[in-house]
DOTORVEX-950092 format. One record per residue (C-alpha): x, y, z. Coordinates in nm, 3 decimals. Layout:
+---------+---------+---------+
!    east !   north !      up !
+---------+---------+---------+
!       X !       Y !       Z !
...
+---------+---------+---------+
//
This chain:
+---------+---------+---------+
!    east !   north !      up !
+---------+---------+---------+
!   0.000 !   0.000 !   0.000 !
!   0.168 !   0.352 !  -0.073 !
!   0.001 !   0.683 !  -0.025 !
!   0.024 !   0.977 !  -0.306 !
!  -0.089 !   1.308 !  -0.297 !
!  -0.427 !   1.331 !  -0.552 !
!  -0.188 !   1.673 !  -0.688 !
!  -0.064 !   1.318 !  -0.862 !
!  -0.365 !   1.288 !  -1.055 !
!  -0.506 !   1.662 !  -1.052 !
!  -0.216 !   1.847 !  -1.077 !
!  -0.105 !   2.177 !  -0.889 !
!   0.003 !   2.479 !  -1.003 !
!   0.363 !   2.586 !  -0.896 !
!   0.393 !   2.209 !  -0.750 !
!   0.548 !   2.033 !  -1.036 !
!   0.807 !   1.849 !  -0.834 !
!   0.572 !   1.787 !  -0.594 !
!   0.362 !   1.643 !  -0.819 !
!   0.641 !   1.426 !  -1.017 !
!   0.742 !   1.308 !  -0.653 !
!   0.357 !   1.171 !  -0.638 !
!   0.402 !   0.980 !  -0.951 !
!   0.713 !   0.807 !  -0.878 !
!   0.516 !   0.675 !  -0.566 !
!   0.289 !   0.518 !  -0.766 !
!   0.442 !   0.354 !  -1.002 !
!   0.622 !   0.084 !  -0.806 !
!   0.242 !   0.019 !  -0.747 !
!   0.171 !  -0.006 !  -1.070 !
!   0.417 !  -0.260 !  -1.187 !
!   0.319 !  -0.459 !  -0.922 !
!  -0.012 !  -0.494 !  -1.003 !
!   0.095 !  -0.556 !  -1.387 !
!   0.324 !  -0.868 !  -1.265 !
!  -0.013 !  -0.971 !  -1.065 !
!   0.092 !  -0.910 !  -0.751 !
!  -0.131 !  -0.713 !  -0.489 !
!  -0.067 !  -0.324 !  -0.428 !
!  -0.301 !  -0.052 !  -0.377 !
!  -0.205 !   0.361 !  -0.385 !
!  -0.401 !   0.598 !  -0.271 !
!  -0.411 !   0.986 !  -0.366 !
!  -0.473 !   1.161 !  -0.067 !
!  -0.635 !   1.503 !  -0.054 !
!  -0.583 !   1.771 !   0.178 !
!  -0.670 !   1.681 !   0.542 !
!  -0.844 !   1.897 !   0.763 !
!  -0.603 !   1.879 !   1.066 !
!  -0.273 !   1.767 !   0.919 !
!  -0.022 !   1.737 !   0.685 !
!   0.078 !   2.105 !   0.460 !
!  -0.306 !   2.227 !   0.349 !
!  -0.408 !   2.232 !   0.719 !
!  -0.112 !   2.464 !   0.805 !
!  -0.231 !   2.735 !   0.503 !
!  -0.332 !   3.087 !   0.606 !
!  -0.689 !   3.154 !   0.530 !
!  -0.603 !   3.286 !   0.268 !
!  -0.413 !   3.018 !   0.095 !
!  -0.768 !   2.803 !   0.189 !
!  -1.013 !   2.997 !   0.024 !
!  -0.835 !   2.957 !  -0.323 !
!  -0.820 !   2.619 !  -0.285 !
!  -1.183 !   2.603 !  -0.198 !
!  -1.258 !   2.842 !  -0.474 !
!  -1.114 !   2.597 !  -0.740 !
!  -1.373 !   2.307 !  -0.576 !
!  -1.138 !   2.096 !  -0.333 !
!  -1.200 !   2.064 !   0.019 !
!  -1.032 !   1.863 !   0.290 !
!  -1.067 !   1.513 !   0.430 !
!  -1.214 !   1.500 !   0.807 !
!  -0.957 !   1.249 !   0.967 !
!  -1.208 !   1.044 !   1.100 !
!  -1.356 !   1.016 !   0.764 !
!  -1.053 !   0.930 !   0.595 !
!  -1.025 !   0.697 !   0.814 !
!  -1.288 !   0.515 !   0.740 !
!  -1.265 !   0.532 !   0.358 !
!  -0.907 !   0.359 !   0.452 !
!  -1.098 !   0.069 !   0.632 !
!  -1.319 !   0.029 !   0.276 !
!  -1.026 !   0.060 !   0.082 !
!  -0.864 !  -0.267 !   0.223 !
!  -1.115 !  -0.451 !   0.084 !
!  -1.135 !  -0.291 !  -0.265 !
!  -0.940 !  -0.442 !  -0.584 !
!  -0.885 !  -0.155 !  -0.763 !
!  -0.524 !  -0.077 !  -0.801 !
!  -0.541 !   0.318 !  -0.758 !
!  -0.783 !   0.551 !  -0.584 !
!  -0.817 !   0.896 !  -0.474 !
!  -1.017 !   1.012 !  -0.164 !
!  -1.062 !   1.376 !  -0.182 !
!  -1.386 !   1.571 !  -0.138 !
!  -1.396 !   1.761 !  -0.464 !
!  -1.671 !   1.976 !  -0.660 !
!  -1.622 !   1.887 !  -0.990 !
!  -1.799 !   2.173 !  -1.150 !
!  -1.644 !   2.443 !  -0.902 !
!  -1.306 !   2.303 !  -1.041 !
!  -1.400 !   2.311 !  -1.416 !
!  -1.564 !   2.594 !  -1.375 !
!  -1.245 !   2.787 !  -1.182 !
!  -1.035 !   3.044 !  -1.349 !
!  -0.724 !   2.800 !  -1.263 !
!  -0.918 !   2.563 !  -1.485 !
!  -1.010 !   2.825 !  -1.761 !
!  -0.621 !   2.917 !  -1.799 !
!  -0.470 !   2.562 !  -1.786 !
!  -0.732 !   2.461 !  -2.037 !
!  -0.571 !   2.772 !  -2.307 !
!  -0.293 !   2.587 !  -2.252 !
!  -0.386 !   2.250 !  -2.345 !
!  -0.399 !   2.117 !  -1.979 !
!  -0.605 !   2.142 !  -1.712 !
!  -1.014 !   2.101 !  -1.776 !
!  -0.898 !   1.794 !  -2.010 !
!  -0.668 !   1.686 !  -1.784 !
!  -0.905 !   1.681 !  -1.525 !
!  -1.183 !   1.483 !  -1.655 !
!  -0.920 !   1.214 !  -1.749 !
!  -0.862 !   1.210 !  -1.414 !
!  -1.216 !   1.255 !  -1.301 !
!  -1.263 !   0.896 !  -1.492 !
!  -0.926 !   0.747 !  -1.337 !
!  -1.085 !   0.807 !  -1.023 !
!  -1.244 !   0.603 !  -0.760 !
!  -1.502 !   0.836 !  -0.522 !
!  -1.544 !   0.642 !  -0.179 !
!  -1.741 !   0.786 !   0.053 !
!  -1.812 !   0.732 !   0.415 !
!  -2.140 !   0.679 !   0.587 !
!  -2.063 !   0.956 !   0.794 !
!  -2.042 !   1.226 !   0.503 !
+---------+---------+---------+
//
């Protein structure tokens, strides 16, 4: 099992390296699961209480919540680990996400003049694996 950041699959501005770092998390994972062997990776998204987003100014939150991403309530990521065990697919993402805030976000209406972005996001949109917890 490896964890990833979903910037992996989503993409951040101004976080390429961060982003490339994701990848070469999962791909171990992925060659793995190509030689038939078991492996799971999961894209994180921004938790509420830990890890970088949770130490952002106010600031620094708002934009991302203006681009449709919010963060993960430990106790429900928590649980979406517990049905993840179970789960064959080889790579999901747990991140609350608005899908039409995101597409519809001036981040997304640049990167798609550029020929990423929007298009780049609905890829990933249908790489994606939405759990969801009882409690949410």
């Amino acid at each position: 099992m490896v964890f990833s950041s979903a910037s992996a699959l989503l993409g951040t501005p101004g976080q390429s390296s961060y982003n490339a770092a994701n990848h070469f998390l999962d791909a171990p994972a992925a060659e793995r699961r190509y030689d038939g062997l078991a492996a799971l990776t999961i894209a994180w998204g921004a938790w509420s209480q830990f890890g970088m987003a949770a130490a952002l100014d106010d600031g620094d939150q708002r934009r991302i919540a203006a681009r449709g991403f919010g963060s993960l309530d430990p106790q429900a990521a928590l649980q979406a680990l517990e049905l993840l065990l179970g789960q064959s697919a080889p790579q999901v993402a747990v991140l609350p996400i608005d899908w039409q805030e995101l597409e519809g976000s001036e981040a997304a209406s640049r990167a798609s003049r550029s020929g990423t972005g929007v298009g780049a996001q609905r890829a990933a949109r249908r790489r994606c694996t939405n759990v969801r917890s009882s409690t949410t």
